[in-house]
C-alpha positions in Angstrom: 0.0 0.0 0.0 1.5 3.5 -0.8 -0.1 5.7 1.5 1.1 8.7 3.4 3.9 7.6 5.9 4.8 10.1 8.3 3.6 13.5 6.0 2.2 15.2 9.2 5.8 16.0 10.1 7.3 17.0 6.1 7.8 20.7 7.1 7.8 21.2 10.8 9.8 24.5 10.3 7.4 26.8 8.3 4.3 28.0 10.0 2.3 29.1 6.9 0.1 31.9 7.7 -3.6 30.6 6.3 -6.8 32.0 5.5 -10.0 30.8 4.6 -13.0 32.2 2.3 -15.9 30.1 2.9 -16.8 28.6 6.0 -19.6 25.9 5.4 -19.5 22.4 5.1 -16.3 21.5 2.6 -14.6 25.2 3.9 -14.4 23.9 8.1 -13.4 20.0 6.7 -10.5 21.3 4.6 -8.8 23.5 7.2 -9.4 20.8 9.5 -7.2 18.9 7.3 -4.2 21.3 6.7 -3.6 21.8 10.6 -3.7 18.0 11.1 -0.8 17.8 8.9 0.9 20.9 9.5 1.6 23.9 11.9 -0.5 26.1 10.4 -1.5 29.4 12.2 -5.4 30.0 10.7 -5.1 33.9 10.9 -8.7 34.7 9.2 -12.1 33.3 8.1 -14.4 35.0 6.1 -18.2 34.0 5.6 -20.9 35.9 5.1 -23.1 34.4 7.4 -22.3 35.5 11.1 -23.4 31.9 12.6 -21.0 30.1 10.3 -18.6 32.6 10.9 -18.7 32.3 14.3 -18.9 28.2 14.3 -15.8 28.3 12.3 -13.7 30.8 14.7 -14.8 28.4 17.3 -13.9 25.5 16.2 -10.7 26.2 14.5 -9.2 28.1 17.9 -9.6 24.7 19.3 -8.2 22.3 16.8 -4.6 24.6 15.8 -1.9 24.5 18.4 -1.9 28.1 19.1 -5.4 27.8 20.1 -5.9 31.7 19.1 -9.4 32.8 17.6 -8.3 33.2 13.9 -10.2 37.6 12.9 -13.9 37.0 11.1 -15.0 38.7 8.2 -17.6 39.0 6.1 -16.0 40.7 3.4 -13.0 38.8 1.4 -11.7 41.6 -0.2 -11.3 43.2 3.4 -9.8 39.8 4.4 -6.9 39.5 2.1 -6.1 43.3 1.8 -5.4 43.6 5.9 -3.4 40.1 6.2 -0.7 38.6 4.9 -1.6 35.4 4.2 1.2 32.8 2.6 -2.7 30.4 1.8 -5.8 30.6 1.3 -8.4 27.7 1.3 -11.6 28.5 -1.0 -14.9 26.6 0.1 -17.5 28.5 -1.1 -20.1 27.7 -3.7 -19.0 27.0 -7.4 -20.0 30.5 -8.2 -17.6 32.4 -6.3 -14.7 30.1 -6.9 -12.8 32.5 -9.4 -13.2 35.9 -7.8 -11.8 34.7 -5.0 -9.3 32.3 -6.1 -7.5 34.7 -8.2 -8.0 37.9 -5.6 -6.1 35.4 -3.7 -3.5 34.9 -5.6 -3.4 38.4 -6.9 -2.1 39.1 -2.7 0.7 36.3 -3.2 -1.5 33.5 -1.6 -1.3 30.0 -2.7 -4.4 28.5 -2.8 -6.5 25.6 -2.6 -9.8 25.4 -3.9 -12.7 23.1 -4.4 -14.0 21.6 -7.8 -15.0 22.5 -9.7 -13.0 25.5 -10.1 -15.3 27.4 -11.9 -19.0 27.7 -13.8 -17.8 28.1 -16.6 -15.2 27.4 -19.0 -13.8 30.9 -19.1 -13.7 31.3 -15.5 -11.6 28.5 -14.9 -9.1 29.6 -17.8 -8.6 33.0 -16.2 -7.7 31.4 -13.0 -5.1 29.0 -14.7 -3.7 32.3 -16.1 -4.0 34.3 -12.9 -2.1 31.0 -11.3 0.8 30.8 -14.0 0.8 34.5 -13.9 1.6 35.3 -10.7 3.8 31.9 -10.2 1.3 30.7 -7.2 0.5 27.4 -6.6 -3.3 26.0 -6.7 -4.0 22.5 -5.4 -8.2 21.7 -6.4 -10.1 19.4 -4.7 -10.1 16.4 -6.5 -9.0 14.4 -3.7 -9.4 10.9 -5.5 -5.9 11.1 -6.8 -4.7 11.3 -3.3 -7.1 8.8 -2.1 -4.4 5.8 -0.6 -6.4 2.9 -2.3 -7.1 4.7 -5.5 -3.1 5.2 -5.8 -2.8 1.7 -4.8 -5.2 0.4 -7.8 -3.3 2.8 -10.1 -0.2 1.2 -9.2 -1.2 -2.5 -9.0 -3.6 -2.3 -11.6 -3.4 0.1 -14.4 0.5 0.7 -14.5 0.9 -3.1 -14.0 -0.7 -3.7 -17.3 -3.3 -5.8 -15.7 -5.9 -4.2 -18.0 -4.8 -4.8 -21.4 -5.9 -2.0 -24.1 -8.6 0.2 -22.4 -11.3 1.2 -24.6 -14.1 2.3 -22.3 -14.7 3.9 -19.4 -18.7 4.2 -17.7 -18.5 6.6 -15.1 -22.3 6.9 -12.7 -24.1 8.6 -9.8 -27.4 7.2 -8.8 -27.9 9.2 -5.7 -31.0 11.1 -5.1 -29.4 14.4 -4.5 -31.8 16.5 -6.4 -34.4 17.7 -4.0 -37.9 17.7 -5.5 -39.7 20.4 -2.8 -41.3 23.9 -3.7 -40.0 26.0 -0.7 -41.8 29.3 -0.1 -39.9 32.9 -0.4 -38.7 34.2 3.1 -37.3 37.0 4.5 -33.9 37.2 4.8 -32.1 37.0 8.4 -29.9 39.4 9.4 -27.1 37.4 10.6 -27.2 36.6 6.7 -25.9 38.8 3.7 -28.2 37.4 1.2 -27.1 40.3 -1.9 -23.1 39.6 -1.1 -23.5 35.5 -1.2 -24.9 35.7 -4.8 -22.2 38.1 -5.7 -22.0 37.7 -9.6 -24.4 34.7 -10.1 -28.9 35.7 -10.9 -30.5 37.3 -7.8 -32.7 34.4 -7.1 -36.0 34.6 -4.5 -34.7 33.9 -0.5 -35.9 30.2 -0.2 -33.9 29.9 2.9 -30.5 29.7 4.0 -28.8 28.2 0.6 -26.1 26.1 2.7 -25.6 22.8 1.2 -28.4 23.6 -1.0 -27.4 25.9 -3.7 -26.2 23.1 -5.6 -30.3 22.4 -6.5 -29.7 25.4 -8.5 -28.1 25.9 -11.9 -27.4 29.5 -11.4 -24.8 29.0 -8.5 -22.9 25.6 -10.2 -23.0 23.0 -12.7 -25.6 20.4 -11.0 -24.2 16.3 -10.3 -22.1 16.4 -13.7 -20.7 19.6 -11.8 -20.5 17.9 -8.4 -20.4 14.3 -8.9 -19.2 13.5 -12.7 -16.0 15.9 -11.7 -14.6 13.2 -8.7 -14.7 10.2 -11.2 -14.1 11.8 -14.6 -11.0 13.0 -12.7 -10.0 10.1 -11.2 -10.6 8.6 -14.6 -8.1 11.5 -16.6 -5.7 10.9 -13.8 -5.5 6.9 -14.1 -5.1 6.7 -17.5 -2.8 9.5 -18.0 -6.1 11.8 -20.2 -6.0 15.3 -21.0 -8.9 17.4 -23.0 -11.5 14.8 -24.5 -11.8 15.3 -28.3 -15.6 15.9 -28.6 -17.7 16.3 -25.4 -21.7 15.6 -25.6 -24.5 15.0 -23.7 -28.7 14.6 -23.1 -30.5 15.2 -20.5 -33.2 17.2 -18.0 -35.9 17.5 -15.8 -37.4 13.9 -16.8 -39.1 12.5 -13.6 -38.8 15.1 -10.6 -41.0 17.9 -12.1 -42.4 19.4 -8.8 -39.9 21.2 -7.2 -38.1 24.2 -7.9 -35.0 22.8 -8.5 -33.1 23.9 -12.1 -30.6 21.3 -12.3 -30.7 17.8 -14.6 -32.5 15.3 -12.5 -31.3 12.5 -15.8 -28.1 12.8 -17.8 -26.1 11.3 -20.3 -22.3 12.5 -21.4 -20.4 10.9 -23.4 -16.7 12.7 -23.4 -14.8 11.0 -26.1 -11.0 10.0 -26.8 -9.1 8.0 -29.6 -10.3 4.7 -29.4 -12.0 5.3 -26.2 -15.3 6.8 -24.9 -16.0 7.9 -20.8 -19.8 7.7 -20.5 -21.3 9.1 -17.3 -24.7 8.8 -16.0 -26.4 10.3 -13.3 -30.2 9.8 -12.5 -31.9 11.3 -9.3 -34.2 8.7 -8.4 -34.7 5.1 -9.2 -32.1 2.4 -8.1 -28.9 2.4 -9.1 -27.7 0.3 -11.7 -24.7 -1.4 -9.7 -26.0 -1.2 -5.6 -22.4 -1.8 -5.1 -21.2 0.8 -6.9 -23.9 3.5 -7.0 -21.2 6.5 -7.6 -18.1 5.2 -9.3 -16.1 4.7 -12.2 -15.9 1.2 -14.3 -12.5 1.1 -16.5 -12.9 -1.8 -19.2 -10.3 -3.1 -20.4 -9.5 -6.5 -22.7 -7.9 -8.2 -20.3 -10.2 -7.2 -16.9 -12.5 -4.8 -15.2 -11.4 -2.2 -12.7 -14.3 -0.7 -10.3 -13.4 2.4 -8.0 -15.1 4.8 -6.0 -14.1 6.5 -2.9 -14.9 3.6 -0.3 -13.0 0.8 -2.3 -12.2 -0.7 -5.6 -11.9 -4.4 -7.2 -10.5 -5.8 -10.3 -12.3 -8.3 -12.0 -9.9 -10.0 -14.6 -11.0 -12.0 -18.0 -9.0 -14.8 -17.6 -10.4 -17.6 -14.8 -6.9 -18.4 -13.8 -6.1 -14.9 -12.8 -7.1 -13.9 -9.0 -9.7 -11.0 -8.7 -8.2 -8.1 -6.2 -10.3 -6.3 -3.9 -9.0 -3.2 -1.6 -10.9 -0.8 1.1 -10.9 2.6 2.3 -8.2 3.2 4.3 -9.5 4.8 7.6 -7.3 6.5 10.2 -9.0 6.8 13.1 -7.1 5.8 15.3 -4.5 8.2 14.3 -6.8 11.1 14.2 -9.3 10.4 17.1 -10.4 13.9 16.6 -12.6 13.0 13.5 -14.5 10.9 15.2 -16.4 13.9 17.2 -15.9 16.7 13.8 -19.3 17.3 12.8 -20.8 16.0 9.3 -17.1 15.0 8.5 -16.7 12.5 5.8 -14.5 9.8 7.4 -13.7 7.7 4.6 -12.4 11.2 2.5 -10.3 12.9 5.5 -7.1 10.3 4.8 -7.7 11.9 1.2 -7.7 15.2 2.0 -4.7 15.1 4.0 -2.9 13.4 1.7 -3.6 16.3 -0.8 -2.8 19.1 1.8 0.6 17.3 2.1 1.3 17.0 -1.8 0.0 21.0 -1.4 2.6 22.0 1.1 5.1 19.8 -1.0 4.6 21.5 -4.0 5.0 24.7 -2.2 7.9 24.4 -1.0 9.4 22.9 -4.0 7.9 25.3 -6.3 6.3 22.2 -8.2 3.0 21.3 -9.6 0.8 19.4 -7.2 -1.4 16.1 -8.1 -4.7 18.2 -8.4 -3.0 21.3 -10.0 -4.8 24.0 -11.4 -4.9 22.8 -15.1 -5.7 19.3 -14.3 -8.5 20.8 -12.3 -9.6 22.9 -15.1 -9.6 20.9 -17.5 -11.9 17.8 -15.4 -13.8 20.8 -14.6 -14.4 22.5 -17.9 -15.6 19.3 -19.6 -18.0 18.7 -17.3 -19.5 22.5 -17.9 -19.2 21.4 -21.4 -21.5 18.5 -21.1 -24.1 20.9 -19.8 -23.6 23.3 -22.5 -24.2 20.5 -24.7 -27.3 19.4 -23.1 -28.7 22.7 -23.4 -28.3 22.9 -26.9 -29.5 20.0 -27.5 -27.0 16.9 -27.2 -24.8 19.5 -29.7 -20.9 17.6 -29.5 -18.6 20.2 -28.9 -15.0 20.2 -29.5 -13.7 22.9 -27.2 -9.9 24.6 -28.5 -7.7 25.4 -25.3 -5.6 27.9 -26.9 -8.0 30.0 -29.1 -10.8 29.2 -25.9 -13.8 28.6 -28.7 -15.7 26.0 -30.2 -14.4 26.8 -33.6 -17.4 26.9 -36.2 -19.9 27.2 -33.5 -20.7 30.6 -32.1 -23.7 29.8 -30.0 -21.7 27.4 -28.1 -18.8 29.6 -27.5 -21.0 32.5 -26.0 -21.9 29.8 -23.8 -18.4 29.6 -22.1 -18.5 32.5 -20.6 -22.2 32.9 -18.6 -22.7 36.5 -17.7 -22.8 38.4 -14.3 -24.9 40.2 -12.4 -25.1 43.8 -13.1 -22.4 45.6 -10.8 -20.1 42.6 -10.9 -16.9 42.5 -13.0 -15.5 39.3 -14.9 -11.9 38.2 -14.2 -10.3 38.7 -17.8 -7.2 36.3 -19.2 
């Protein structure tokens, strides 16, 4: 097994000074990470809900060593132009992703940010740019590649040559995510700073606090291809060794769920398509799954045997009756980290991920290197998956998306489409 030996204790001399902008679910769990495996010093948090604020400043005095209350704010720009800060972690919705990330990096930040980077395709190529541009280094959270039994299987399996000549991929996520309710308008609470959380996206009705549920909502990501299709079509990129798909397509909508007030896909199809091999990802929001075992997963074919993965185990299933079948779990650590066990709505079978990709973060920081998750790979897992829904919308269109001219040559609908526009007062990043 490869795992992470020892990591916690790589650079024991540099006390990074870290802030973070977003302080929900994903926000709290990363920085929870990053001091586990390092002396950090959390200096700020920024959310613009007072009550997460405050949860966060809380809980994060008690978990770093100095057990000092890192300064709230509500305001990011505030945040980054009174602190120094050598990081920045970025957990806020997918719609504020690329104002922040490159304001960050603009103050000489490195930064680490969740997937996908961006909501859309133009986004995420200003904050490559921004990233190569002022030479900082931007770890996404794609945490599959650094997920211990993952590396194992991509070791023991795919480098091995255990597969034989891949030439399909299905990729799937058959959990009912998509809520299906018709909440009424409400007012605002004050604690909450409803016009500043939407920043650039639609001004949409107050339906209640948006935490955890924004992603119900087109305007403020790219629904479960955004979310979901991400994870594995990453994990997928990074096992084989992909880069851009050729031609990107994809069908779908609001098939079955039609009595809610949700705007994102509750059925989809994308096909994203290489030489001589396809990745075909699924996602329905109801129904069973097609494989209980592996409701949200990848499936590698290959001539010589079948590798299954998702983020609680994987198994090889080989073609040939005289070859042994190889099954490997989640590695949990627990014991080593006792502290998880009490962290609320943690994700135990993820945090061994997550702080193996700090460490590979902190590594490529100090060695001035690209990470596992860097910025590109992150934009370009991320920027197919907006391209799927760009097809959908226009019909199941395939789209072959140019990296250096940033257009769908020949198709101008489509490449107005990469960029979505922002609300009125609100300024795009540019390249």
């Amino acid at each position: 097994m490869l795992g992470f030996p020892g990591l916690e204790a790589l650079f024991p001399e540099k006390n990074y000074r870290v802030g973070l902008i977003g302080a929900g679910w994903y926000g709290k769990s990363d920085i929870c990470r990053l001091i586990q495996v390092s002396p950090v010093e959390v200096m700020a948090i920024c959310d613009v809900d007072q009550h997460m604020l405050d949860g966060a400043i809380e809980l994060v005095s008690q978990r770093q060593k100095s057990g000092k209350k890192p300064v709230g704010y509500r305001d990011f720009r505030k945040m980054l132009a009174e602190q120094e800060l050598d990081i920045v972690l970025i957990g806020t919705p997918d719609h504020w992703h690329a104002l922040t990330a490159i304001a960050a990096m603009e103050s000489g930040a490195h930064v680490y940010v969740q997937k996908p980077i961006s909501v859309d395709v133009l986004e995420g190529e200003a904050m490559l740019a921004a990233a190569r541009k002022n030479r900082r280094t931007v770890q996404v959270g794609l945490q599959r590649r650094s997920t211990p039994h993952l590396m194992d299987a991509k070791q023991r399996i795919v480098e091995a040559g255990l597969l034989g000549k891949i030439a399909h991929v299905e990729l799937c996520c058959y959990y009912h995510m998509r809520p299906n309710d018709d909440p009424p308008i409400q007012p605002v609470p004050d604690y909450f700073d409803y016009d500043r959380w939407t920043g650039p996206a639609p001004m949409r009705p107050f339906l209640g606090l948006p935490h955890r549920g924004w992603r119900t909502y087109i305007e403020y990501g790219n629904g479960i291809v955004g979310d979901m299709c991400v994870h594995m079509f990453d994990a997928t990129r990074w096992l084989l060794g992909l880069g851009w798909p050729d031609r990107v397509r994809s069908t779908g909508g609001i098939y079955v769920q039609k009595g809610g007030k949700s705007t994102i896909s509750d059925t989809q199809t994308a096909w994203f398509e290489y030489p001589e091999l396809t990745c075909v990802w699924t996602h329905r929001t109801w129904g069973t799954p097609a494989d209980p075992e592996y409701p949200w997963a990848f499936k590698i074919y290959g001539e010589k045997g079948t590798l299954m993965g998702d983020p609680y185990k994987f198994d090889f299933v080989p073609v040939s009756r005289d070859a042994l079948t190889i099954h490997q779990d989640v590695v949990f650590e627990r014991e080593k980290y006792p502290e998880d066990l009490s962290e609320k709505d943690i994700e135990l079978h993820a945090a061994p991920a997550t702080r193996g990709q700090m460490i590979d973060f902190l590594g490529a920081i100090a060695n001035d290197s690209r990470p596992v998750a860097d910025i590109e790979e992150g934009h370009i897992s991320s920027a197919s998956c907006i391209l799927a829904n760009v097809s959908m919308d226009l019909g199941g269109r395939t789209l072959v998306y140019d990296p250096v001219t940033k257009t769908i040559p020949g198709d101008a609908e489509a490449t107005e489409r990469l960029a979505r526009k922002y609300r009125e007062g609100w300024e795009r990043p540019t390249l």
